[in-house]
NUDOSE-64338 format. One record per residue (C-alpha): residue number from 1; x negated, y negated, z negated. Coordinates in Angstrom, 1 decimal, decimal comma. Example, Ala and Ser with C-alpha at 12.3 -4.5 7.8 and 13.67 -1.06 7.14 Angstrom:
2
<1; <-12,3; 4,5; -7,8>>
<2; <-13,7; 1,1; -7,1>>
//
This chain:
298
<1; <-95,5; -11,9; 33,1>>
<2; <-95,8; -10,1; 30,0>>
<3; <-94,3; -7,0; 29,2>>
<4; <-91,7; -6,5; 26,4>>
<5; <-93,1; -4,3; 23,8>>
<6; <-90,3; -1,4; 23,3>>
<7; <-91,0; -0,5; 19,4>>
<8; <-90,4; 2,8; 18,5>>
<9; <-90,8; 1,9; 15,0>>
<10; <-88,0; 0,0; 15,1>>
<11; <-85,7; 2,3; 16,9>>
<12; <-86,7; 5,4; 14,6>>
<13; <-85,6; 3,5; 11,6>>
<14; <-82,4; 3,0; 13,5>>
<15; <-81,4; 6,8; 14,4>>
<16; <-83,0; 7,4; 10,7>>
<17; <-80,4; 5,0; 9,2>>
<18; <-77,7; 6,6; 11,2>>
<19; <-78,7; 10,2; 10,5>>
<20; <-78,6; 9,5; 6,5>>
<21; <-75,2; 8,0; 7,4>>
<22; <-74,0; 11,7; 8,9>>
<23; <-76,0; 13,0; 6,2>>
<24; <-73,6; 11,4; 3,1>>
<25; <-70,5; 11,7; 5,4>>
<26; <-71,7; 15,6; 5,4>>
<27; <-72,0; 15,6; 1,6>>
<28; <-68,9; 14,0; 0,9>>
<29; <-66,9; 16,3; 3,3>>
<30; <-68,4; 19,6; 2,7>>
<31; <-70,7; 19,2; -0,3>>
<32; <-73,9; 20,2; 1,7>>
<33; <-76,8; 18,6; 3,3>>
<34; <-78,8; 19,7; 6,2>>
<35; <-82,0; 22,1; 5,0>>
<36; <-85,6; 21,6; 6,5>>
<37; <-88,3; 24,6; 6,0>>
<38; <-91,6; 23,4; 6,6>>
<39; <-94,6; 25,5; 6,2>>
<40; <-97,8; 24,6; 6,4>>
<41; <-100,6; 27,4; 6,4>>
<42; <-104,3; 26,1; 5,8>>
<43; <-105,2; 22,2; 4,9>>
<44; <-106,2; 21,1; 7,8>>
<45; <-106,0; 17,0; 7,3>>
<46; <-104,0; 16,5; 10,7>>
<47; <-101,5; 19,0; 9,9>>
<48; <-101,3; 17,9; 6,2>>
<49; <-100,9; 14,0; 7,3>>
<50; <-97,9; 15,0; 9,6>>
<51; <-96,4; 17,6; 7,6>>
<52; <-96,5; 15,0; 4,7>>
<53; <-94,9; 12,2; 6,9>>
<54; <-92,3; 15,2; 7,9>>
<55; <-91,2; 15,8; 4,5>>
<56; <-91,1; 12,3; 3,0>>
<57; <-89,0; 11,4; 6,3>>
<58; <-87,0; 14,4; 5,7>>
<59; <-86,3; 13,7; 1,7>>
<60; <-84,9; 9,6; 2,7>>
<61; <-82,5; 10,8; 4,8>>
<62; <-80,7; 12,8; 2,2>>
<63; <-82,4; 16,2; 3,5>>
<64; <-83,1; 19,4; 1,4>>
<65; <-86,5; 20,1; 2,1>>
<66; <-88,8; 22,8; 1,2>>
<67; <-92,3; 22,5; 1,9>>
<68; <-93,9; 25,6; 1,6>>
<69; <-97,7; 25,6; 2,0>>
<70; <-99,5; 28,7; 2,1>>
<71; <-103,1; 30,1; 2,2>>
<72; <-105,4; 29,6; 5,3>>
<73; <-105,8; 33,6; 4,9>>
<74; <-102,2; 34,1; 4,8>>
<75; <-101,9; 37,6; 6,9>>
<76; <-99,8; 37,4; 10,2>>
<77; <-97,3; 39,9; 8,8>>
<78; <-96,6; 38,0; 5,4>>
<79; <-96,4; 34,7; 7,7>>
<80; <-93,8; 36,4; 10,0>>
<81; <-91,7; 38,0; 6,8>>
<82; <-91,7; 34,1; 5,3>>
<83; <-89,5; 33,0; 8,3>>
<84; <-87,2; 35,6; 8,2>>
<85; <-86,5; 34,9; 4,4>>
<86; <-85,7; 31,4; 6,0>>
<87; <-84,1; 33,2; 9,2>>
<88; <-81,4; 34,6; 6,4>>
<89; <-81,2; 31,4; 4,2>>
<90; <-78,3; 30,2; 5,3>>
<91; <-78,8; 26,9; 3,2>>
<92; <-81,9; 26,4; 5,4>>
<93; <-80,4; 25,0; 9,2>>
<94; <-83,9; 24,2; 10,2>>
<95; <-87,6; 25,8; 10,2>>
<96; <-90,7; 24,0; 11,3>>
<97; <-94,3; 26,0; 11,4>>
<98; <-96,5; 23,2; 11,5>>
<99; <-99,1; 23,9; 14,5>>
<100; <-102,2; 24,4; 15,1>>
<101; <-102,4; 27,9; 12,9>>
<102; <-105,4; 29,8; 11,8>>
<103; <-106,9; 31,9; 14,7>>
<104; <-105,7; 35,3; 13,1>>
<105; <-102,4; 34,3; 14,0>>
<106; <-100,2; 35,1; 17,1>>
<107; <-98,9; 31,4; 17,6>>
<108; <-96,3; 32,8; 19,9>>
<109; <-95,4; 35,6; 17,7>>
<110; <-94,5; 32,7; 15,2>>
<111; <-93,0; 30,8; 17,3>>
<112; <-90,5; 33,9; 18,7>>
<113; <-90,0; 34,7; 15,5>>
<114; <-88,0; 31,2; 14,0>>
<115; <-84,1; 31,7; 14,9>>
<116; <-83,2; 30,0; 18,2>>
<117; <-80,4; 28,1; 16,3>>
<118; <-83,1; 27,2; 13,5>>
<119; <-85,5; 26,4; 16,4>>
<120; <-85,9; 22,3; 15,5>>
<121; <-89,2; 21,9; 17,3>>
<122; <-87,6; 23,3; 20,3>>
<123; <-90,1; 25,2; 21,3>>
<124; <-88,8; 28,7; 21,3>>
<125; <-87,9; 30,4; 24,7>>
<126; <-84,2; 30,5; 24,3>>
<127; <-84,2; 27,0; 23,4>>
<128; <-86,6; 25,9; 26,6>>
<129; <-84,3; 28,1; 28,6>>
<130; <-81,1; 26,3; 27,4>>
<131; <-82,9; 23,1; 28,5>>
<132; <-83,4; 23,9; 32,0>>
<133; <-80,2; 25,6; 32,4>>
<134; <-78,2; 22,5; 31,5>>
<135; <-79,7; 19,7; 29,1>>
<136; <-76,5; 18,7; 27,8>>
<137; <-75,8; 22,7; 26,7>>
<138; <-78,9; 22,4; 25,3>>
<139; <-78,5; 22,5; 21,2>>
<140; <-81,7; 21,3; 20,6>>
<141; <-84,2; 19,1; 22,6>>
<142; <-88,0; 19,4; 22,3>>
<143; <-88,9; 16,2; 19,5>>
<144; <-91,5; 14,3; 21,6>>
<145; <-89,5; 14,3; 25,2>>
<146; <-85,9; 13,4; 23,2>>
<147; <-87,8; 10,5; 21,7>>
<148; <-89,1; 9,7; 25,1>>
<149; <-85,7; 9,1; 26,3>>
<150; <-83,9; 8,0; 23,4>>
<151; <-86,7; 5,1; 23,7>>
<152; <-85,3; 4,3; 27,3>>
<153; <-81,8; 4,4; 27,3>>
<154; <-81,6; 2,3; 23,7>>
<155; <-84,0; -0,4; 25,7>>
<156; <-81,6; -0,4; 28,3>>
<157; <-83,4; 0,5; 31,3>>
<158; <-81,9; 2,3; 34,2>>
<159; <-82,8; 6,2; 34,5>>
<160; <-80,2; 6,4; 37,4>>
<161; <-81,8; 6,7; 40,9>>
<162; <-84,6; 5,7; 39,3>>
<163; <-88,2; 6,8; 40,3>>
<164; <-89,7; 8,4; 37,4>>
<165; <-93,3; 9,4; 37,4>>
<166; <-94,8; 11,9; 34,6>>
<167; <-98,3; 11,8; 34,3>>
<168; <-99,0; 15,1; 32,5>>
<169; <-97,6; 18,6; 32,9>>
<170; <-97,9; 20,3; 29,1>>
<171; <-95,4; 22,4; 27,8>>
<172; <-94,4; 20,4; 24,7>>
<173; <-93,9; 17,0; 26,7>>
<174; <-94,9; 16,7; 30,5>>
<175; <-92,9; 19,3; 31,8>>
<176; <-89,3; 19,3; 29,5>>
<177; <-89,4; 15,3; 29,6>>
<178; <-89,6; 15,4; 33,2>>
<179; <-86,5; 18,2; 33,6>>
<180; <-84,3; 16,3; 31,1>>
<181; <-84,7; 13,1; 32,9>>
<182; <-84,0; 15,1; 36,3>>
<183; <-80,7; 16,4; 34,9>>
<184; <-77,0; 15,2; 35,5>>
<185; <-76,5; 12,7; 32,5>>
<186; <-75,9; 8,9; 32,0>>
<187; <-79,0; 9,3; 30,3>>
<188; <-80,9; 10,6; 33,4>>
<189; <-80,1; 11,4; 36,8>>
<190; <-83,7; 10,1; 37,9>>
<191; <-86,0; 11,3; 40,6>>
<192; <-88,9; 12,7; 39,3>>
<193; <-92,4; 13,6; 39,9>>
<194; <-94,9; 15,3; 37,7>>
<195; <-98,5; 14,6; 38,7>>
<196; <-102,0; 15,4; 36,2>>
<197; <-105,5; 14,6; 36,7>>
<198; <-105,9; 17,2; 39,5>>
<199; <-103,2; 15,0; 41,4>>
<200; <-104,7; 13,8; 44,8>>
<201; <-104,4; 10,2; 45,1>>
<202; <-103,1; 10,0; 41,6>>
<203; <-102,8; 6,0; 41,6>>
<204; <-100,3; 6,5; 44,9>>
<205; <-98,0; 8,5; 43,0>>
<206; <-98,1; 5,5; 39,6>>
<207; <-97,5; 2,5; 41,7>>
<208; <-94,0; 4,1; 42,9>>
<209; <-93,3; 4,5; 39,4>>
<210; <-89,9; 2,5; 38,1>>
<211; <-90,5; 4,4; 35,2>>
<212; <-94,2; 5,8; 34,0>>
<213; <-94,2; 8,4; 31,8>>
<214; <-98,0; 9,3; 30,6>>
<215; <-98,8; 12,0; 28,7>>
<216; <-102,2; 13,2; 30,3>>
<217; <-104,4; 13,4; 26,8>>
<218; <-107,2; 10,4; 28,4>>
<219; <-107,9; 7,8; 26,4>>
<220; <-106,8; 5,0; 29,0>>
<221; <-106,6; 7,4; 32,2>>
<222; <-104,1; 4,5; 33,5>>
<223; <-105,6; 1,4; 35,3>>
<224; <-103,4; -1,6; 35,4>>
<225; <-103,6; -1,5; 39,3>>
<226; <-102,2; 1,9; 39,4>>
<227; <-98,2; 0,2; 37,8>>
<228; <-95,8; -1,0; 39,8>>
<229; <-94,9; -4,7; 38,7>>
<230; <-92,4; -4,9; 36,5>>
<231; <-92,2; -0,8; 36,2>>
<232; <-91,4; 0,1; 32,8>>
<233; <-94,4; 2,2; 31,0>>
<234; <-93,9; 4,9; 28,4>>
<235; <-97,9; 5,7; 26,8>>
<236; <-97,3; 9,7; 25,3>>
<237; <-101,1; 9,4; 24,5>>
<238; <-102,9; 9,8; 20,9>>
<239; <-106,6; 9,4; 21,2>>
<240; <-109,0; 9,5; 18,5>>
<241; <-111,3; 7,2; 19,7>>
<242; <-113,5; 5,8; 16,7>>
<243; <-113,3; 5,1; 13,4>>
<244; <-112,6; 1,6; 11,5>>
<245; <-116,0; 0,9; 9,5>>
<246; <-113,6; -1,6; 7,3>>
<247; <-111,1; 0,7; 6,5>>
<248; <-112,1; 4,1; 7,3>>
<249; <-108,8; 4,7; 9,1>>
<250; <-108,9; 6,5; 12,9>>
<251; <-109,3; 4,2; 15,8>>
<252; <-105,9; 5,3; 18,2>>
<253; <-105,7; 4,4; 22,0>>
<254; <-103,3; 5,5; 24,7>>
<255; <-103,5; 6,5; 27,8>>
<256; <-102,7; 3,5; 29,8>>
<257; <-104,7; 0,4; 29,3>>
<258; <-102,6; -1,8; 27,3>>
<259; <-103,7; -4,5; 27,4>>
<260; <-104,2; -5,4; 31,2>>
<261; <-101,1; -3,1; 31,8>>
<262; <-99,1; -5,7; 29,3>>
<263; <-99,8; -8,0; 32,1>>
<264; <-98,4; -6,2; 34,7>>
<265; <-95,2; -4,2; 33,1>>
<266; <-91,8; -5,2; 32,5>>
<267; <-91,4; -3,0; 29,8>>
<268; <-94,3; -0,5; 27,6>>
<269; <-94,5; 1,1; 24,4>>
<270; <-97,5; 0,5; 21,9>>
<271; <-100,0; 2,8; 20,5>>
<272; <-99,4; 3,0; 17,6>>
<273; <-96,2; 2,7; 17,1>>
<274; <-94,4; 4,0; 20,4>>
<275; <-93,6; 7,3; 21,1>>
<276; <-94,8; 8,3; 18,0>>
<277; <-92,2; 7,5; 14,9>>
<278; <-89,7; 8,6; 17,5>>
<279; <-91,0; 12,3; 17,4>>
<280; <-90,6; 12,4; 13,2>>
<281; <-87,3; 11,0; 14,1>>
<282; <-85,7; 13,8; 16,4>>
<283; <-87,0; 16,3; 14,2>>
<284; <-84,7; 15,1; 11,6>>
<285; <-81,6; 14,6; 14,1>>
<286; <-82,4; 18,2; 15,8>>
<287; <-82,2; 19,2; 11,9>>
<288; <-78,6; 17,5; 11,3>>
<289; <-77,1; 18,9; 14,4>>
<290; <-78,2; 22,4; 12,9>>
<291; <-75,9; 21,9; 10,2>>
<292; <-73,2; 20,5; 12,2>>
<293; <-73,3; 23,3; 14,2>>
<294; <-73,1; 25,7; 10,9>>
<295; <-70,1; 23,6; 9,5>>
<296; <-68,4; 23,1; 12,3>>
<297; <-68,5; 19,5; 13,1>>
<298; <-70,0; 19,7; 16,4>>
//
């Protein structure tokens, strides 16, 4: 058996095409498009690449985008003043501080600072507390976990009853991915377990998997003996591993072993080219449901 590849490079250009559909039905209704903020303090290459990716993303699907890059110096107060001049902009439906900041800055303080309803990244308390209340209430979902399980349900796989196993327990993806697919939804409605590399028995708790979530951070933490056959096999994981002397690009593996797991899976997402594109994606449809919110269409 080998697994079908789930593409999330297809599927983002999917959503993306719909979104700059609701984008020019937006226009052509009201006159106004959705408005992304995205600053970015410093030049660190990482945050650059993605922030870069971000705002060309953002400007094909018929976005307003403002990238504003400021000084790795920038004080914490002038930082914190910038997004409430976008707080106030009512042009502006979403703000994005691209993370990791200098270490002179409060992350959390930023982070509390962007509007809930602004929020895009999801990452604000109001916004994780709206999520574990009641997903569907939730007006924003976190970028990474939303992608996760837009990438299931548009492969058709059954989340119902379903044993779902997340291997990681981080704030930004282990832990909301694992309450949204716990939640009472057509899109959900698993049963789910969160495990880590502390787990006991860790393998055990993989092999009940119907659906295995990893997002540990360990370049191929997952053995292809630890997945049930047939299971399908979401790989969260980005890992630096090397560098291409040909091309001088970055060397990316997951955290399952993907090419004996392949042999095993019914279903698994590449890395590259997974998860990934899928995260870009939700940003920008977290960013249109802002201004349908503002306008009144949803």
């Amino acid at each position: 058996m080998t697994a079908e590849i789930i593409s999330g490079t297809q599927i983002s250009k999917t959503i993306l095409a719909e979104i700059k559909d609701e984008v020019e039905k937006m226009k052509a209704k009201h006159g106004k498009v959705p408005g992304l903020a995205t600053i970015l303090v410093g030049k660190n290459p990482a945050s650059v690449s993605y922030v870069t990716l971000k705002v060309k993303t953002a400007l094909s699907v018929g976005f307003n985008e403002i990238q504003d890059d400021q000084p790795e110096d920038i004080p914490e107060a002038d930082l914190l003043a910038l997004i409430d001049k976008y707080n106030k902009d009512p042009d502006i439906h979403g703000i994005l501080v691209q993370l990791p900041l200098p270490g002179h800055i409060d992350e959390k303080k930023v982070i509390n600072a962007i509007s809930p309803d602004k929020d895009v990244d999801a990452f604000h308390p109001v916004n994780v507390g709206r999520l574990m209340i009641c997903c569907d209430k939730a007006r924003f979902l976190p970028c990474t976990p939303a992608g996760i399980q837009e990438l299931i349900v548009r492969s058709g796989i059954q989340t119902c009853g379903a044993e779902v196993v997340v291997v990681g327990r981080s704030n930004i993806v282990g832990k909301p991915i694992a309450m949204m697919m716990a939640q009472k939804s057509i899109c959900a409605n698993a049963t789910v377990t969160v495990v880590h590399t502390r787990t006991k028995n860790l393998a055990e708790h993989c092999k009940r998997a119907d659906i295995l979530i990893v997002a540990a951070g360990v370049p191929g933490l997952v053995k292809p003996e630890w997945i049930k056959p047939g299971a399908t096999v979401i790989d969260v994981g980005v890992n630096r591993v090397g560098v291409n002397e040909t091309t001088g690009k970055a060397i990316l593996k997951g955290d399952v072993d993907f090419d004996a797991a392949r042999k095993i899976a019914g279903k698994i997402t590449p890395v590259p080219g997974g998860v990934g594109p899928m995260t870009i994606a939700m940003l920008m449809k977290n960013t249109l449901k802002s201004a349908q919110y503002v306008l009144g269409d949803l």
